[in-house]
N, C-alpha and C positions, 0 to 999 in steps of 0.2 A: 549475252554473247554466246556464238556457237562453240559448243568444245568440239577440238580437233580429230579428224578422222585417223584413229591410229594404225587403219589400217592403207591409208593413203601413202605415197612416196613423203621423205619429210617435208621436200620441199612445198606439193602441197598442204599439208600440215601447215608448215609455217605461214606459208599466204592465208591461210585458214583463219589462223590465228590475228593477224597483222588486218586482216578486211575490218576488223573496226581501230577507231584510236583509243588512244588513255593507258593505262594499266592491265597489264593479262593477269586473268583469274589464276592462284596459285594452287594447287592441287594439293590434296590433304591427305594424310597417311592413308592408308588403306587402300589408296587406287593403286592398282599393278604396277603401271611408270614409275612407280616412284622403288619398285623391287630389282627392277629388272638391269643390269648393266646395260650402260648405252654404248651405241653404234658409235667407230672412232672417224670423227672428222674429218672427210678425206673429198671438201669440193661439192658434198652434196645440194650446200648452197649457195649458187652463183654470188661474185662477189657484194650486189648491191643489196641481194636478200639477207645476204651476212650482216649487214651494216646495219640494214633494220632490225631483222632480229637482237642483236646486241642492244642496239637502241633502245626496244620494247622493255628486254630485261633489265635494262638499265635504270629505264622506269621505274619497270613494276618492284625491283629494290627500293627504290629512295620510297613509293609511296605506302609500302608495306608498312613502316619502314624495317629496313635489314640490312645488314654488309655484306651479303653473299646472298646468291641465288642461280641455281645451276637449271639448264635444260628440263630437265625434266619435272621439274619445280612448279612447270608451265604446262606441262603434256607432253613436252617434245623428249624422247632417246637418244640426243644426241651429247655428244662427249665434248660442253661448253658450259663455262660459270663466268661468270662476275664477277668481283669483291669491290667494295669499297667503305673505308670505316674512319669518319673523320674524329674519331674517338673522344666525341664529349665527353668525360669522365672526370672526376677529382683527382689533384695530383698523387694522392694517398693511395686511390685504386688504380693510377696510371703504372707507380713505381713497382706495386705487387705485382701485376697483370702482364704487366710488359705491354701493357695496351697501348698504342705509339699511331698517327693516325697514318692512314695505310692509302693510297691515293688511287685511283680507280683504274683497274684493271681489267682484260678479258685472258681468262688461261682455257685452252683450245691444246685435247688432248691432254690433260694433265695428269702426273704421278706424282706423289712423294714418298721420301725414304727418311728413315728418324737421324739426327746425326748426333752421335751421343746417347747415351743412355737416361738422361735427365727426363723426368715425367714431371708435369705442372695439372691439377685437376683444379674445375671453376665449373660455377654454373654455367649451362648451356644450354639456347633455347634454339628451335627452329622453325621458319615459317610456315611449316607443310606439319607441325605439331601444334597448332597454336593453343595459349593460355598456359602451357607448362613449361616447367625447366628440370634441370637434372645435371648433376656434379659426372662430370667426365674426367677422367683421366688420360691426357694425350702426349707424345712427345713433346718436349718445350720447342725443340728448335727439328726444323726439316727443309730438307730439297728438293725444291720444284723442278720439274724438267717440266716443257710444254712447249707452245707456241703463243702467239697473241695473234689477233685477228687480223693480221698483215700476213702471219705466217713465218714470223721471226723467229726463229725459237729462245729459250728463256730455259734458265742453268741457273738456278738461285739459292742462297739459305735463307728461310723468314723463323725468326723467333717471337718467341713472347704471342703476344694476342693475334697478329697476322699471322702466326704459323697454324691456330686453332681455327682459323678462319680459312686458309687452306687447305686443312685437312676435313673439314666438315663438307666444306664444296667439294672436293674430289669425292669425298664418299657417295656422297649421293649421286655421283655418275658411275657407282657399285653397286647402286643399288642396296645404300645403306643408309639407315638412320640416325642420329645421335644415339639416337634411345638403346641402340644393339651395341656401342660400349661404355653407357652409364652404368652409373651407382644405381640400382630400382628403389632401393632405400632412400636417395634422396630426392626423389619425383618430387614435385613442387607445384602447384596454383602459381602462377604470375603473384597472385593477391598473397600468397603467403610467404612468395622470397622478399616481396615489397616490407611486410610486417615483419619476418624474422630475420630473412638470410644476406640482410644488405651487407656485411660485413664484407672489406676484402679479399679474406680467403672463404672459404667453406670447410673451417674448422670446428665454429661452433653449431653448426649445420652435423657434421660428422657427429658430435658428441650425442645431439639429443635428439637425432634421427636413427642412430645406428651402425655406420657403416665406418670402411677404413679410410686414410686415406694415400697414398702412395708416398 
């Protein structure tokens, strides 16, 4: 599949992308898009390119698989994510986690603000990081202000595992990583959270890797 002309209008971009079907190819650390703050949503894609677009992403999450994936995740700079997280989980990592299933969403333009002082860190992986994880420290509970692709707007507080999951998506329309507020001490192989760090918190993760935990 052709990658996107980023120096094209987005619009072209996104027809770009959308000329073939399936899944769009997800972009992997190191490409610029994924540094750069994105452009804020304001019409650039008429309403039925919108729809596809969303579409595509909506895709390209489930078949990743993932519960978030933002614009530029795909090549595009625009200020647009996803989430959806039916939280398969045991009820033992549900209750710690606050992992709760979180029903598919599009946030268009979005911020959030911490509310409360309470910090919750867990492993956290990302699909533009692939094969690694890394213990994050993040607000437990925050507020989303945004839009949804009607243009509605949306005034919300999400806690627990949905709040991790919208702050990770807005970041990367910052042009940020997980990686730039983990623990580096507890970077992870997929293969090695699987054999040691399945545990529902990341405390014995803390002890015999090094690091603190909030």
């Amino acid at each position: 599949m052709a990658l996107p002309n980023h120096r094209a209008p987005l619009a072209e971009q996104v027809e770009q992308l959308l000329a073939t079907e399936g899944p769009l190819a997800i972009v992997a650390a190191g490409d610029p898009v994924l540094r750069r703050p994105t452009e804020r949503f304001d019409g650039q894609l008429e309403p039925a390119l919108l729809a596809r677009f969303v579409e595509a992403l909506r895709i390209t999450m489930y078949a990743a698989p993932g519960v978030g994936l933002a614009a530029p995740q795909v090549g595009v700079p625009l200020r647009i994510a996803v989430i959806e997280d039916p939280a398969p989980v045991p009820d033992e990592v549900r209750a710690v986690r606050g992992r709760v299933p979180l029903p598919f969403r599009v946030l268009v333009n979005p911020s959030y603000e911490p509310v409360g002082a309470a910090r919750a860190a867990f492993f956290e992986g990302c699909l533009s990081v692939p094969g690694y994880q890394a213990v994050v420290a993040r607000p437990a509970e925050v507020r989303l202000t945004c839009e949804d692709e009607r243009g509605r707007g949306v005034d919300e507080v999400f806690a627990g595992w949905p709040a991790r999951i919208v702050q990770h998506e807005t970041d990367h329309l910052d042009g940020m990583l997980y990686l730039d507020r983990a623990e580096l001490r507890s970077l992870s192989s997929n293969q090695a959270v699987a054999e040691y760090w399945t545990q529902p918190t990341p405390v014995e993760a803390a002890r015999f890797l090094g690091f603190e935990l909030p």
